[in-house]
One Martini backbone bead per residue (centre of mass of N, CA, C, O) as a GRO file, in nm:
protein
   87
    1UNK     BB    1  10.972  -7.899   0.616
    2UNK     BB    2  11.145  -8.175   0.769
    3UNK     BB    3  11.105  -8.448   0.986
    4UNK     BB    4  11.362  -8.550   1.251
    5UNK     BB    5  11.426  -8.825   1.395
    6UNK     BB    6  11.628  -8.875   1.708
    7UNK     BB    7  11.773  -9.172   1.863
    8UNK     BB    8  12.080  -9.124   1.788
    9UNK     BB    9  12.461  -9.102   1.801
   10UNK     BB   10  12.770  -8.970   1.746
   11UNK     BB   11  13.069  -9.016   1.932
   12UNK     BB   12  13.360  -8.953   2.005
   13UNK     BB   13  13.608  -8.991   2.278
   14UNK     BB   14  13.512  -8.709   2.400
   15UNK     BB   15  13.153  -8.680   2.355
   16UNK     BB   16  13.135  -8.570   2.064
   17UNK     BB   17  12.903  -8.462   1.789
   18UNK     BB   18  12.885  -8.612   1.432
   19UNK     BB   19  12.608  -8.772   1.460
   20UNK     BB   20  12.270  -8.863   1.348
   21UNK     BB   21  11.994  -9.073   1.367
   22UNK     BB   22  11.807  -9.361   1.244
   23UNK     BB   23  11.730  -9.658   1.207
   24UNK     BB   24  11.631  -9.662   0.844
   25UNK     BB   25  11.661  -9.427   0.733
   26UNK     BB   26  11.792  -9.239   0.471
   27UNK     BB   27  11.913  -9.000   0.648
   28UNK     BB   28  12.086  -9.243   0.834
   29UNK     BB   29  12.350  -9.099   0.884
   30UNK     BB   30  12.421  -8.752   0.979
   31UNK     BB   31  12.613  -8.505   0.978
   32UNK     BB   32  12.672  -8.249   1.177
   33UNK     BB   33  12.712  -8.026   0.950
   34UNK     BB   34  12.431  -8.095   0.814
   35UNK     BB   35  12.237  -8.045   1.021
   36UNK     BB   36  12.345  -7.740   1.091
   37UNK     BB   37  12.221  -7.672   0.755
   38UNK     BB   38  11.939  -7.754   0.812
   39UNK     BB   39  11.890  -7.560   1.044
   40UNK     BB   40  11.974  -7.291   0.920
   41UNK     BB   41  11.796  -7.337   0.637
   42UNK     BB   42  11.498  -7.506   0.708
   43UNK     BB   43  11.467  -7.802   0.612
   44UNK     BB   44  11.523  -7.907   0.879
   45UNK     BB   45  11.412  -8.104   1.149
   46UNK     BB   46  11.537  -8.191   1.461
   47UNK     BB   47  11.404  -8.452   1.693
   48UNK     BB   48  11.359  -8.593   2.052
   49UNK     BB   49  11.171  -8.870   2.187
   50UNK     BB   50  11.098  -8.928   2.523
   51UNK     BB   51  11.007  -9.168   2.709
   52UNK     BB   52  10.788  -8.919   2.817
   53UNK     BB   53  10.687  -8.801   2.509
   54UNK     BB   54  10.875  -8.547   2.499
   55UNK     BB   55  10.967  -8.336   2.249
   56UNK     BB   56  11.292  -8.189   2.116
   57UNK     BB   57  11.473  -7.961   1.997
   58UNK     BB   58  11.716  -7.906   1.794
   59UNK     BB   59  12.003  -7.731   1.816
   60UNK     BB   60  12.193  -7.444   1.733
   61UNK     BB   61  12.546  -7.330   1.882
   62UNK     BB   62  12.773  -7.082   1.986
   63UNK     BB   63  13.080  -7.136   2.051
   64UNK     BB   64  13.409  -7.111   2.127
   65UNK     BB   65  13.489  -7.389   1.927
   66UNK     BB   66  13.185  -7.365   1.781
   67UNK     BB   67  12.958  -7.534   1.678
   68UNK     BB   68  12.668  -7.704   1.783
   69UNK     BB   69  12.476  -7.971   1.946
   70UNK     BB   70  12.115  -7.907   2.108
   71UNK     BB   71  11.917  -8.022   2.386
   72UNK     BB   72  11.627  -7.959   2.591
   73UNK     BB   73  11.482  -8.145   2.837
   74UNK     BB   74  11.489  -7.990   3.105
   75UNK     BB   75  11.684  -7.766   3.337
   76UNK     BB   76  11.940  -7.827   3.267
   77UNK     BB   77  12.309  -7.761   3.110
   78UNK     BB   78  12.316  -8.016   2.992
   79UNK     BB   79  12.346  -8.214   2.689
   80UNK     BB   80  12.061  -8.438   2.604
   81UNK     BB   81  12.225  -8.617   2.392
   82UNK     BB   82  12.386  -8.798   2.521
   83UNK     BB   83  12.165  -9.035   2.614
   84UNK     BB   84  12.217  -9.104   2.382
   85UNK     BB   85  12.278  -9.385   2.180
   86UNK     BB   86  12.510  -9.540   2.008
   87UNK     BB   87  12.546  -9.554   1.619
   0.00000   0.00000   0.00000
């Protein structure tokens, strides 16, 4: 398993996310779909290292509407990939 540092993300009108990136990396743009295949069979990691130092990793929820992507930075109930710039 490597690991994938991801500092933006890809979200459409409504901001859902579509894809994560890393500008340079081979791997990035990566799409969603994608990511949560890499991480559901543990190909990749990704995870996002916030100003304060600290990094978490991204995982896969299963939603009312589908799987989708979410990183816990906090204490709060809020999906914090959103803080990231779009890519």
């Amino acid at each position: 398993m490597s690991d994938r540092e991801v500092k933006k993300t890809k979200k459409d009108g409504e901001g859902d996310i579509l894809a994560l990136c890393n500008t340079g990396e081979h791997w990035s743009p990566r799409r969603k779909v994608d990511v949560i295949s890499d991480i559901e069979s543990r190909v990749h990691r990704y995870f996002v290292r916030w100003p304060e130092g600290n990094a978490t990793d991204i995982h896969v929820v299963n939603g009312s509407s589908g799987k989708y992507l979410r990183t816990d930075r906090d204490n709060t109930t809020r999906n914090n990939l959103d803080d990231l710039p779009g890519c």
